[in-house]
C-alpha positions in Angstrom: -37.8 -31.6 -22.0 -35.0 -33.2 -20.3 -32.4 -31.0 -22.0 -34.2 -28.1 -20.9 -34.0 -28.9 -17.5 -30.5 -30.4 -17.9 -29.3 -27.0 -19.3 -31.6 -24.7 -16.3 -29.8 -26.5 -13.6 -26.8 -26.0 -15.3 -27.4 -22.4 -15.5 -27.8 -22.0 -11.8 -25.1 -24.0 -10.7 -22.5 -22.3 -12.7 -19.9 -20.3 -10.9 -20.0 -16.4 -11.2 -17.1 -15.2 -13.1 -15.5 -12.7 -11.0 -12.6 -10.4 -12.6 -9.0 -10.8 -11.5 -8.4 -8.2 -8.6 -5.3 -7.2 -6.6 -4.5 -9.5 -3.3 -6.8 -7.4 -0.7 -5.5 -8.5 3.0 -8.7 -8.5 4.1 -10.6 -11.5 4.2 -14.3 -9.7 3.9 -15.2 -7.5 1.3 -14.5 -4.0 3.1 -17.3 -1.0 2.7 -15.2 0.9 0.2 -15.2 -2.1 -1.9 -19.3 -2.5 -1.9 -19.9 1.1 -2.4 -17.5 1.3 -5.3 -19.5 -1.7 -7.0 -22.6 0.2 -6.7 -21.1 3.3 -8.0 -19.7 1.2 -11.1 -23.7 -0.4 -11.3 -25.4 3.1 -11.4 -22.7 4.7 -13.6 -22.5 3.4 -17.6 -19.2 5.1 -19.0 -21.1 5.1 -22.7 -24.2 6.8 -22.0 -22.8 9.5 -19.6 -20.3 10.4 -23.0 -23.2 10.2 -25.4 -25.8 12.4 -22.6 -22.4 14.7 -22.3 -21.4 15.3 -26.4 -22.0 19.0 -27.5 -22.7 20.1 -31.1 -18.9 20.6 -31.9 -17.8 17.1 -30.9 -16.3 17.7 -27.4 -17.7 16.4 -24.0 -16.9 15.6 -20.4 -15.4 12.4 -19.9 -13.6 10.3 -16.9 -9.6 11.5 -16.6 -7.1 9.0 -18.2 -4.6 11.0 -16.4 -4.4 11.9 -12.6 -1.8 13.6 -10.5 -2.3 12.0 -7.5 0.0 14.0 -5.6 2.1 14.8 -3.4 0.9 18.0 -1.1 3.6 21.0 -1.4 5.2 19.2 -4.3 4.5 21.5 -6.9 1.7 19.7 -8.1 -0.1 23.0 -9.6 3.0 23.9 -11.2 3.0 20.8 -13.2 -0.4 20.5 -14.0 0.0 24.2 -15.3 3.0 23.3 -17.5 1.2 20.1 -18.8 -1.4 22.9 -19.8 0.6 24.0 -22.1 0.2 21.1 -24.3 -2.9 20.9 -27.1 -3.4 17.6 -26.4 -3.8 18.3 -22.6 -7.7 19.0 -21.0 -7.4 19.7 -17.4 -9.9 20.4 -14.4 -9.5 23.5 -12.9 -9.9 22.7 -9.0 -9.0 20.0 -6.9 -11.7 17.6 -7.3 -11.2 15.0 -4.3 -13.4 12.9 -5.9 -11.3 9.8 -4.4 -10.8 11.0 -0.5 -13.9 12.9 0.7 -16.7 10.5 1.2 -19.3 12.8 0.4 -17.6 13.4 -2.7 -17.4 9.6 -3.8 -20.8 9.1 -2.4 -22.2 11.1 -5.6 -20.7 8.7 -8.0 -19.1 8.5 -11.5 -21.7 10.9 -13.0 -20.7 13.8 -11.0 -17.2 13.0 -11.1 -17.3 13.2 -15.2 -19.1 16.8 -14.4 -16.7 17.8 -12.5 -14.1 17.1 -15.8 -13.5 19.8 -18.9 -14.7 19.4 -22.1 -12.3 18.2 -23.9 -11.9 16.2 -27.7 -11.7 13.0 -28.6 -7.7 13.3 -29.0 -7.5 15.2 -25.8 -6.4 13.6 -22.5 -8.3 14.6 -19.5 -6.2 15.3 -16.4 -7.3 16.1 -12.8 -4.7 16.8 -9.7 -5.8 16.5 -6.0 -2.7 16.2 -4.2 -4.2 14.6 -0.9 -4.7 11.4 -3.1 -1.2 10.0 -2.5 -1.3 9.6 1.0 -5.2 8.6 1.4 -5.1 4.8 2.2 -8.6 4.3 0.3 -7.5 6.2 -2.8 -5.5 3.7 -4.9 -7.9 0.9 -4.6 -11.1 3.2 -5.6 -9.2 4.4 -8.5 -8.3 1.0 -9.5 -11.8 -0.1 -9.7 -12.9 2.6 -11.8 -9.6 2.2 -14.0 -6.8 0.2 -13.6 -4.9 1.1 -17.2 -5.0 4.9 -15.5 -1.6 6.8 -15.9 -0.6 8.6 -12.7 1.7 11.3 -12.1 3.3 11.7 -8.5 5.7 14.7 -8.0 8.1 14.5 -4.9 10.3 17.1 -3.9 12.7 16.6 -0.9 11.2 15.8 2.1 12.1 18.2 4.6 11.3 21.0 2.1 7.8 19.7 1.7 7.5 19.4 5.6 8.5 23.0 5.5 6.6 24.2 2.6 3.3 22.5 4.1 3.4 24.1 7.4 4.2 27.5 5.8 0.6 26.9 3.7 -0.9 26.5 6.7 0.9 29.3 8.5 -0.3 32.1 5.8 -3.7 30.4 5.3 -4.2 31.4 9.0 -2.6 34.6 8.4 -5.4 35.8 6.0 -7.9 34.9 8.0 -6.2 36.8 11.3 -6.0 33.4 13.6 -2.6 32.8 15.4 -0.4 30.4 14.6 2.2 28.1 16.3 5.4 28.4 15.7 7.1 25.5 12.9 9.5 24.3 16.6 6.3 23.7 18.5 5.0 21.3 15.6 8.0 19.4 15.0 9.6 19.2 18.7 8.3 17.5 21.5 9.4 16.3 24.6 12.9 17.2 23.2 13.0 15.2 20.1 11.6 15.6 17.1 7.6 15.0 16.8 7.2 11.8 14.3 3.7 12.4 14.9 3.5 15.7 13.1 1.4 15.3 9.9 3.7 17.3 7.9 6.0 14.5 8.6 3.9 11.5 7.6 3.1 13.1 4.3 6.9 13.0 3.9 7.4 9.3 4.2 6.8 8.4 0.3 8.1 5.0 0.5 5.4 3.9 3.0 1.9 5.7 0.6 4.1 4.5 -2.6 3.6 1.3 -1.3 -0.3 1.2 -0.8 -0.1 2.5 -5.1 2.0 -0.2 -5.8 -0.1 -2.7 -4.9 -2.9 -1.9 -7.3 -0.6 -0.3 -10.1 2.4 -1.0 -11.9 5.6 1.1 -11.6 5.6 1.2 -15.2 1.8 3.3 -14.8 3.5 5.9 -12.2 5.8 8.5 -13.3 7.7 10.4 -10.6 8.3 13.9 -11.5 11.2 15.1 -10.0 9.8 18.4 -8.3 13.2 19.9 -7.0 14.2 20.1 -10.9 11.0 21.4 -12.3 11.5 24.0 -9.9 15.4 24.9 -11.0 14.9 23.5 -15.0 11.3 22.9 -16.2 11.8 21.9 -19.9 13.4 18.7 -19.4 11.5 17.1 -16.9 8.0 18.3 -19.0 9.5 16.1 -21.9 9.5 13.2 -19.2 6.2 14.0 -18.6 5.1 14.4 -22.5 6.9 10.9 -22.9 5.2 9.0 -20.6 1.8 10.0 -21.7 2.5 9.1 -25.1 1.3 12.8 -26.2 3.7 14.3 -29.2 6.5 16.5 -28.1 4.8 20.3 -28.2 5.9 22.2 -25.3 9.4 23.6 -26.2 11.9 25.6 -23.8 10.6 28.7 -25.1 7.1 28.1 -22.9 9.3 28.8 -20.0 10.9 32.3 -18.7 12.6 32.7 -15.4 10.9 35.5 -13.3 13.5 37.1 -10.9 11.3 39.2 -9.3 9.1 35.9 -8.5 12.5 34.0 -8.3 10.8 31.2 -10.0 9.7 30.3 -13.7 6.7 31.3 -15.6 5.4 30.4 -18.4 4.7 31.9 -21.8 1.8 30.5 -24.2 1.1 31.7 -27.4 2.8 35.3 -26.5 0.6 35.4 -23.3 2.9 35.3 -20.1 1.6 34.2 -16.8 3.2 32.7 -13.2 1.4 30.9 -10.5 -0.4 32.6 -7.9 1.3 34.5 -5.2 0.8 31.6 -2.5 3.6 29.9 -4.4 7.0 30.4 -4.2 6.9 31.5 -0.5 9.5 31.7 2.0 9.9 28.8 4.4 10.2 29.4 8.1 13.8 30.3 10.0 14.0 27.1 11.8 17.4 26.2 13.7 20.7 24.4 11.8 20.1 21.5 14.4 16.7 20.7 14.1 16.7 20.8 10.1 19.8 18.1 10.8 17.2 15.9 13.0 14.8 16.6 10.5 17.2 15.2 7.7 18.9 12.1 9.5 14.7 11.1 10.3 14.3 11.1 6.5 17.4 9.2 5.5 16.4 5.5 5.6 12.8 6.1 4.5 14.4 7.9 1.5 16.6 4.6 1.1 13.6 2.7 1.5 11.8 4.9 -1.5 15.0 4.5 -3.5 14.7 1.2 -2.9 11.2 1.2 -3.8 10.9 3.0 -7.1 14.5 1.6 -8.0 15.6 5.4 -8.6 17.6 8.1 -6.4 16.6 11.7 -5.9 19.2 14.7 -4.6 18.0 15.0 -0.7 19.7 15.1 2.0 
């Protein structure tokens, strides 16, 4: 009877085991933190696969793969290319599973539904671009999976500032709303506005670093979008590499359009190119303001560099 009060109070008085976690600066467990927990309580990885298996083997499962970014990089581009690969299962639309509260709110379950069927051998892949530069992002994917494999495309910073605001531009095109003009974002008072979200999204070395502290450099592979653009093939064998998938997608899979004045793709003796949205012309915008524009980028590019322990062509 002793023992078995001996061994109870033993029981109570253990310590929890908590998991190993990256250093959170934080001293209180944050919101995000809590909700995620609860999320991982309600959600069991093995019954949604079983409830989610159809007759010929294939079902909806979490992404081991997500290309987290970044915005105007050409991340549909290279999730179309990645397509081309058997192995390869990917979501259709931008899920923003990560970033939109009332998205993460629904939990795991609805995120698997939101995935393809794919095959055992398959990898799943889903791209929302917005995740790279969401502060909440890498730590929510962490908790869900921290062996996941991310892909981050980057193309030079002052064409993405460009290529963002000419989105934005056309999107309020179609819908007949006026528009400023690119100058009126990126001056004011005279010098160039830092404050401009186009621009923030541009400073990689500063989001790269909220990643880095959940993920190892070795889990993110920067895709080198200015190339991808000029010569496809040889940065999709990166890609192939790092994902461990067998090397399938050959240089025949890619034609260069010159009506488009960009390359498509050909799959099984079907051709097809990206929508029309991409590929658009940037903006006029004056030789001395794209000069402020590069000299702001230059030491957070050195910084990146630094960073990432690589060098891209920018200016």
């Amino acid at each position: 009877m002793a023992a078995f009060l001996l061994g109870a109070v033993l029981l109570i008085v253990q310590p929890e085991i908590v998991p190993s976690r990256p250093a959170i600066n934080s001293k209180t467990e944050t919101t995000s933190q809590s909700v995620q927990r609860e999320l991982l309580k309600k959600t069991s990885q093995k019954n949604d696969f079983k409830e989610n298996i159809h007759s010929n083997g294939s079902c909806r499962q979490l992404p081991q793969t997500i290309i987290i970014g970044v915005r105007k990089g050409g991340t549909r581009a290279l999730l179309e290319m990645l397509s081309l690969h058997p192995d390869i299962a990917a979501a259709e639309s931008e899920v923003h599973f990560f970033d939109w509260e009332d998205h993460y709110r629904n939990g795991l379950q609805w995120y698997i539904n939101q995935m393809p069927l794919s095959y055992p051998h398959q990898i799943t892949v889903e791209k929302t671009p917005a995740y790279f530069t969401s502060p909440k992002v890498p730590e929510r994917v962490y908790n869900m999976n921290e062996s996941m494999r991310l892909l981050l495309i980057l193309r030079d910073p002052s064409e993405r500032v460009l290529s963002d605001y000419t989105q934005v531009f056309y999107n309020h095109m179609q819908k007949h709303k006026p528009y400023p003009s690119i100058e009126q974002f990126l001056i004011k008072d005279g010098e160039l506005n830092v404050d401009y979200k186009a621009i923030n999204r541009s400073l990689y070395y500063i989001h790269m670093q909220n990643w880095l502290k959940y993920f190892p450099l070795d889990h993110i592979h920067i895709v080198d979008g200015d190339k991808l653009i000029k010569d496809p093939f040889p940065e999709i064998e990166k890609v192939e590499r790092f994902l461990k998938l067998s090397p399938q997608i050959n240089a025949s899979n890619f034609y260069f359009n010159k009506t488009k004045g960009f390359y498509c793709l050909r799959d099984s003796g079907r051709e097809r190119c990206l929508h029309e949205s991409k590929g658009r012309a940037h903006p006029q915008v004056d030789t001395r303001l794209l000069e402020k524009l590069h000299e702001y980028f230059h030491e957070p590019n050195k910084k990146f560099f630094e960073l990432v322990g690589r060098t891209f062509d920018w200016h």
